[in-house]
C-alpha positions in Angstrom: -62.5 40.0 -23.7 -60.8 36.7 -24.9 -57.5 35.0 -23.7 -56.0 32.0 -24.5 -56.8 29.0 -22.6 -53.1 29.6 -21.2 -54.3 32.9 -19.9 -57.6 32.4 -19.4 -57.7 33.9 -15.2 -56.8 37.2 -17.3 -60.8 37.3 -18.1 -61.4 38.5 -14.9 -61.4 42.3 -14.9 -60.1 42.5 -11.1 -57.4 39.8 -11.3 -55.9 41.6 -14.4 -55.4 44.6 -13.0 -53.9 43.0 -9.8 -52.0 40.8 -11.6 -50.3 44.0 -13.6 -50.0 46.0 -10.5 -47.9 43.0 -9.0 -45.6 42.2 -12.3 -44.6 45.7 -12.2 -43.9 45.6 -8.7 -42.0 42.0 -8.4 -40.0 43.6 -11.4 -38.5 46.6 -8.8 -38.7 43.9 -5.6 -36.1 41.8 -7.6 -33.9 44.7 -8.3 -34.2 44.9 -4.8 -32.9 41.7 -4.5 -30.2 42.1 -6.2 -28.7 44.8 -5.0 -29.0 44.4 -1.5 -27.5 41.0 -2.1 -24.5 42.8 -3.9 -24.6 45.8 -1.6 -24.0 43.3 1.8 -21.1 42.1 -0.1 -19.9 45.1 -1.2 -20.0 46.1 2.9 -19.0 43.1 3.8 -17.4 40.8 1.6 -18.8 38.4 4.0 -20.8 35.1 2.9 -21.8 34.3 6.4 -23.6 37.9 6.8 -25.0 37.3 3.6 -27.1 34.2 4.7 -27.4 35.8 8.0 -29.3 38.4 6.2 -31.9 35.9 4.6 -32.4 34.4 8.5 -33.1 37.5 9.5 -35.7 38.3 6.5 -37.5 34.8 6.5 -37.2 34.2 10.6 -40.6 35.9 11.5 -42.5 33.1 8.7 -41.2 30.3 11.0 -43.2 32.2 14.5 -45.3 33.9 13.0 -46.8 32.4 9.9 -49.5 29.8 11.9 -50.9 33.4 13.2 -51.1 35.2 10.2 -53.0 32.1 8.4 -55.8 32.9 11.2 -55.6 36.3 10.4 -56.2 35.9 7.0 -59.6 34.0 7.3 -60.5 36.7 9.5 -60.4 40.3 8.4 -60.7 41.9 5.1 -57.6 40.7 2.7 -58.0 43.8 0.7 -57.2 45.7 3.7 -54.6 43.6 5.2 -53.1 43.6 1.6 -52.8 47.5 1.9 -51.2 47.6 4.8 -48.7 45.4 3.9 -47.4 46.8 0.4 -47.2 50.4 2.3 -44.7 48.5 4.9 -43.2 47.1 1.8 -43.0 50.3 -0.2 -41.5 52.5 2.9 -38.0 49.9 3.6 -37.5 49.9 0.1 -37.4 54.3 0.4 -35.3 53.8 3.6 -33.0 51.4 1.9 -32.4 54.3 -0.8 -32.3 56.9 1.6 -29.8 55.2 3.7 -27.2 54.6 0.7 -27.9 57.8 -1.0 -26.4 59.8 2.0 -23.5 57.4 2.8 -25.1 56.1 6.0 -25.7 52.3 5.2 -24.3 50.1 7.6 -25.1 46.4 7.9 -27.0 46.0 11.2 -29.7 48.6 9.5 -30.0 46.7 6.5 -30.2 43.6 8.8 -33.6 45.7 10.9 -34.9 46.2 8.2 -34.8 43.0 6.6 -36.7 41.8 9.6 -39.5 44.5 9.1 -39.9 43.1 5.5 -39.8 39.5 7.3 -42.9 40.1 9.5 -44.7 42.0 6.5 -44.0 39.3 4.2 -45.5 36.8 6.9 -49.1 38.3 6.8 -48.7 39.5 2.8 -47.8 35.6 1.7 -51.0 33.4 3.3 -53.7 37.0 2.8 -52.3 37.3 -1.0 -52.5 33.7 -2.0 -55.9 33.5 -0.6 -57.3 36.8 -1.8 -56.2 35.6 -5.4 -59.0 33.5 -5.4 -61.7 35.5 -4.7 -60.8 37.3 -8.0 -61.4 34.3 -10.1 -62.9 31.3 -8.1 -62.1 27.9 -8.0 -61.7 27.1 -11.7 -59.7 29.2 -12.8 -57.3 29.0 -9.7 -54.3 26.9 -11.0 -54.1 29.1 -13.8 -54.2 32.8 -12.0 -51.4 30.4 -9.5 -49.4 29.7 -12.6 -49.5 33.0 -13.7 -48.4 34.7 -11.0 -45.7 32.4 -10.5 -44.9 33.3 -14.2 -44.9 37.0 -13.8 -42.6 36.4 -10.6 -40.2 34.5 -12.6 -40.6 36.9 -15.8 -39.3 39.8 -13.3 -36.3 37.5 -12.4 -35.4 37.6 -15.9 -35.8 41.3 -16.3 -34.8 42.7 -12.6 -31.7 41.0 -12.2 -30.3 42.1 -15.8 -31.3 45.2 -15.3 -30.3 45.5 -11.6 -27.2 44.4 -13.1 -26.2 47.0 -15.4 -27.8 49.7 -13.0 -25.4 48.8 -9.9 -22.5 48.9 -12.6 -23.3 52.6 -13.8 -25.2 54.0 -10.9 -25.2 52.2 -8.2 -27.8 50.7 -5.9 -29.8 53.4 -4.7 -32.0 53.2 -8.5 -33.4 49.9 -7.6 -34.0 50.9 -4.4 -36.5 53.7 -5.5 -37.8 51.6 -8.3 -39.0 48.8 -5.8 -40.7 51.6 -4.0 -42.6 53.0 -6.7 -44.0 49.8 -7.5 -45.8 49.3 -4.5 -46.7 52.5 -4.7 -49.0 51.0 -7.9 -49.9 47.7 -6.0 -51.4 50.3 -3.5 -53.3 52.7 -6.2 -54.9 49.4 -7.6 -55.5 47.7 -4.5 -57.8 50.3 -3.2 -59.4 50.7 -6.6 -60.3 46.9 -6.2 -63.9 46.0 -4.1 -63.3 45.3 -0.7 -63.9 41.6 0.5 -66.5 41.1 3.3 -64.7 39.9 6.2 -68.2 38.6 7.2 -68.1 36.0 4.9 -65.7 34.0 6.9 -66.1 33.0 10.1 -64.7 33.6 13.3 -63.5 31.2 16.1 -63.5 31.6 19.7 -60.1 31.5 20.3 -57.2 32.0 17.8 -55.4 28.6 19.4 -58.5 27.0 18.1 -58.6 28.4 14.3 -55.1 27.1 14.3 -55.7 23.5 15.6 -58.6 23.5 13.2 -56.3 24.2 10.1 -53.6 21.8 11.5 -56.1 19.2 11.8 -57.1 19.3 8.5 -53.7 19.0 7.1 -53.0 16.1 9.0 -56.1 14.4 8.2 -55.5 14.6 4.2 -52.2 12.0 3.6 -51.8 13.8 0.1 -51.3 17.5 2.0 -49.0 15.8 4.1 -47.3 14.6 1.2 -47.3 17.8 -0.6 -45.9 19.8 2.4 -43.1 17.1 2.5 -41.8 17.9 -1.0 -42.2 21.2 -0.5 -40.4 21.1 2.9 -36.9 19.4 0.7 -37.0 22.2 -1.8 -37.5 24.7 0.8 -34.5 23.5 3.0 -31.9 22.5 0.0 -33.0 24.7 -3.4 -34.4 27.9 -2.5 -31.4 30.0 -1.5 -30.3 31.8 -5.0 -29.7 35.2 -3.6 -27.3 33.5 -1.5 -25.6 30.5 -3.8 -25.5 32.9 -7.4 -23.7 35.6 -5.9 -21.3 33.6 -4.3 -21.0 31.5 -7.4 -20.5 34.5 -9.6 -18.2 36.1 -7.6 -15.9 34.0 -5.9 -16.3 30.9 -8.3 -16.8 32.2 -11.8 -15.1 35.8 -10.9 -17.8 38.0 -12.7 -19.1 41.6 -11.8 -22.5 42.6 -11.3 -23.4 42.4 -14.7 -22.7 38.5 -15.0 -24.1 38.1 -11.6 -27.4 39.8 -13.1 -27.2 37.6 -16.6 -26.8 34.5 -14.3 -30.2 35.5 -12.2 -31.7 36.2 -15.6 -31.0 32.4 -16.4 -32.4 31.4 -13.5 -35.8 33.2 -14.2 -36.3 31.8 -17.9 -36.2 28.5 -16.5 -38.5 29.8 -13.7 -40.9 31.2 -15.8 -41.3 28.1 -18.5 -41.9 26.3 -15.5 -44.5 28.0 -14.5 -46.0 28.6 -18.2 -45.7 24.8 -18.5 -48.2 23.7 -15.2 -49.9 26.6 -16.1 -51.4 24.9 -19.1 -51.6 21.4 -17.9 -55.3 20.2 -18.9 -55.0 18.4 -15.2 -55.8 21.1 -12.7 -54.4 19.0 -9.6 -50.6 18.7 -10.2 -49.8 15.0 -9.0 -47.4 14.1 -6.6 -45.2 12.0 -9.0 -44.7 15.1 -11.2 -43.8 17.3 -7.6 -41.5 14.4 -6.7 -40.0 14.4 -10.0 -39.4 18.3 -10.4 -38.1 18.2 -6.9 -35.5 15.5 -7.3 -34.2 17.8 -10.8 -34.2 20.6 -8.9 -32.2 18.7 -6.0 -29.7 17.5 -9.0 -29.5 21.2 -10.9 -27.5 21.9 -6.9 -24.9 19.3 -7.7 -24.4 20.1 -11.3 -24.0 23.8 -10.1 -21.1 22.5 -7.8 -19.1 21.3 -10.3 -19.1 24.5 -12.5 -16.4 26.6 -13.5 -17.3 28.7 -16.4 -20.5 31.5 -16.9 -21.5 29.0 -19.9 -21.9 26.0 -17.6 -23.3 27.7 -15.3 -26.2 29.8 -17.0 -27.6 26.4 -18.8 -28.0 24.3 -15.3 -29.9 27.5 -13.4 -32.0 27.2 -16.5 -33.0 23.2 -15.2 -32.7 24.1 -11.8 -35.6 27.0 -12.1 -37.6 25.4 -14.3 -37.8 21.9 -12.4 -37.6 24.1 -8.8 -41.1 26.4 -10.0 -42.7 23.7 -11.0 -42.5 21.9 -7.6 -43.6 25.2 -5.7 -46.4 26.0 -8.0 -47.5 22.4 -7.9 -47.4 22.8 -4.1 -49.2 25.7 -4.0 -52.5 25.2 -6.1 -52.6 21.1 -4.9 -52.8 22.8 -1.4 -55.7 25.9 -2.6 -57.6 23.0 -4.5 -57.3 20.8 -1.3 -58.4 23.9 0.9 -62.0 24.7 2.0 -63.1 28.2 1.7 -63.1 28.8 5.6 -60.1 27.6 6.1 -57.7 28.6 2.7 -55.8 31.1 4.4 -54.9 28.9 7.4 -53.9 25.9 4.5 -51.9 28.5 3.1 -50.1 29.8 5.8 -49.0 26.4 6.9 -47.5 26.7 2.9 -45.9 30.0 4.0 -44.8 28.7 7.2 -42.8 25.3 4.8 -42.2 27.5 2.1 -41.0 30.2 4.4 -40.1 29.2 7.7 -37.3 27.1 7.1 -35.1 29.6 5.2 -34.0 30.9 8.3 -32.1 28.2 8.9 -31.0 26.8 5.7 -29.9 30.3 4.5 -27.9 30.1 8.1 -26.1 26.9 7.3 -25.5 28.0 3.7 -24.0 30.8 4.6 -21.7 29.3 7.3 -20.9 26.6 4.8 -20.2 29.1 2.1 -17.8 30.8 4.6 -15.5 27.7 5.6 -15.2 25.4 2.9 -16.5 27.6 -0.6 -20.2 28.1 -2.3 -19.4 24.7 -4.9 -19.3 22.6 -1.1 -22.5 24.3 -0.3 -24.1 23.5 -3.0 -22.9 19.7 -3.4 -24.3 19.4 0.1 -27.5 20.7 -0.2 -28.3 18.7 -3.5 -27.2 15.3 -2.2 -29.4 16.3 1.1 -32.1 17.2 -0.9 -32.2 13.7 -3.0 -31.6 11.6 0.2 -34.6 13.7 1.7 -36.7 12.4 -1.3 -36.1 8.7 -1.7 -37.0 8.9 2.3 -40.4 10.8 1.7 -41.3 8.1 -1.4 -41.2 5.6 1.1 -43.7 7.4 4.1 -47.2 6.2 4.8 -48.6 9.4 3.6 -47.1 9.1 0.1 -48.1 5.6 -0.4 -51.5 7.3 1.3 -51.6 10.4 -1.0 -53.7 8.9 -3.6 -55.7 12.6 -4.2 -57.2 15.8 -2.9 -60.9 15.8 -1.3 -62.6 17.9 -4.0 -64.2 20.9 -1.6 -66.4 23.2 -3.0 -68.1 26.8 -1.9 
């Protein structure tokens, strides 16, 4: 079968039906999303417990995440990847269960936040590694790109329809969609070949897999540079179930259905982004272009501060997704290019643990923020941080350092 050079990771039989499974599963995880963001409030009406609720999601990346990296050279990602989407698929049916009969309270949405926190920490570093053992090395910015771009096409389509759902039915529908779609993750997962944990080996000690991933990070000035820009998007950008809910309802005054349309906006700029390095004839995004989207991304926060209307508003999360995806996406596939074989799912978790680890405590401080002094201060903060952060990094030893990624191969 043909595809279009855009598409062209599609030609591999196994990655296209994973990559299917997963865009009709990130389609029911957004909805997800949404309506557990809108259902805290709705419990709540507290901005604080809202962020709260992302530290408590994304805390177990920042402990954890090193570990799982080691674990994902290790064992069978197939199988790890199993075990995860059922973890995934069961707090999505407790969620539903728990709202359906009247007993949600906060503090269980909170545990079980956390359980999706320490299955997300193994599912990010195993999945981004296992991806390319379904199409190899050359085709790997592309299956990167497209993922990212079926991510960001179910943040156009969850949302909405989360939207309209919560304001005719309630939460509890997205709930049980989320859960059946990693119900078909599962059915195609184990319809996949299993990977030969064989193939990789082991250390004698997991201290020392670690140290032997660190080191190689910290030996290569452009992953150090990477990891850096990815670290200020992380820490100021990355927070939209917290900032567009706050923005479209104590800012903008809109219901669920603008809050949706707003998320929607967000994920067409997300997934042009994505399209867009996607079919970049350079495989290995430079760090000039990851500097570039990151310092847009940065600004798109204090544009977003100074909004007032749902028109202003939907055409700067348009920038602000498009420049923010192309920054992660770059990160992501500069580090899996950069990676050898042996040690890709260490590399990557050291992305998780960036990508990850340090929404704990940014979601903490723009929640608190939120709470005193308004969503528009947040946001104003976090952008000017984020731009300060950036001129500092273009003036480091490993940026001036980072003049490209060691070519590894198998």
């Amino acid at each position: 079968m043909r595809f279009p050079h855009g598409l062209r990771a599609l030609k591999h039989a196994p990655f296209r039906s994973f990559f299917l499974a997963q865009l009709v599963s990130v389609v029911g995880t957004w909805m997800q999303t949404v309506s557990q963001a809108w259902l805290v409030l709705q419990l709540t009406d507290s901005p604080f417990k809202l962020g709260l609720l992302g530290t408590l999601q994304f805390g177990p990346i920042l402990l954890l995440s090193p570990l799982a990296g080691v674990i994902a050279d290790r064992w069978s990602r197939r199988r790890l990847l199993v075990a995860t989407q059922a973890a995934f698929a069961c707090q999505a049916w407790a969620l539903a269960l728990l709202v359906a009969t009247g007993r949600a309270r906060y503090w269980q949405i909170a545990w079980l936040a956390l359980v999706t926190g320490l299955a997300n920490t193994l599912d990010t570093p195993v999945r981004q590694s296992f991806v390319t053992g379904l199409v190899g090395r050359q085709d790997l910015v592309n299956a990167v790109a497209l993922n990212s771009a079926s991510f960001n096409a179910a943040r156009i389509v969850g949302p909405a329809v989360a939207g309209l759902m919560i304001a005719r039915f309630g939460v509890v529908p997205a709930f049980v969609v989320n859960g059946l779609g990693f119900a078909v993750v599962l059915a195609t997962l184990l319809a996949l070949p299993d990977d030969d944990p064989g193939q990789r080996p082991r250390g004698a000690s997991v201290r020392r897999d670690i140290a032997e991933g660190v080191r190689h990070v910290v030996r290569t000035p452009r992953m150090r540079a990477v990891l850096g820009v990815l670290f200020v998007v992380s820490l100021c950008v990355f927070y939209f179930t917290v900032y567009v809910p706050l923005l479209a309802r104590t800012v903008l005054g809109l219901g669920p259905e603008g809050f949706g349309f707003l998320m929607a906006a967000l994920g067409v700029g997300a997934v042009a982004g994505a399209l867009a390095i996607g079919a970049r004839a350079n495989p290995e995004p430079g760090v000039g272009l990851l500097l570039a989207a990151a310092a847009v991304a940065c600004a798109g926060l204090v544009g977003l501060s100074t909004v007032r209307h749902f028109w202003a508003a939907a055409p700067v999360l348009f920038v602000t997704g498009f420049a923010g995806i192309i920054t992660v996406t770059g990160c992501n596939t500069a580090l899996q290019l950069g990676a050898p074989n042996e040690l890709r799912g260490r590399v990557m978790s050291l992305y998780t643990w960036v990508y990850g680890g340090v929404f704990p405590i940014g979601s903490f401080l723009v929640g608190a923020t939120s709470e005193r002094h308004g969503v528009s201060t947040a946001l104003l903060v976090n952008g000017v941080l984020g731009l300060g952060l950036l001129a500092l990094l273009a003036t480091t030893r490993p940026w001036r350092a980072s003049t490209g990624l060691p070519r590894n191969h198998p």
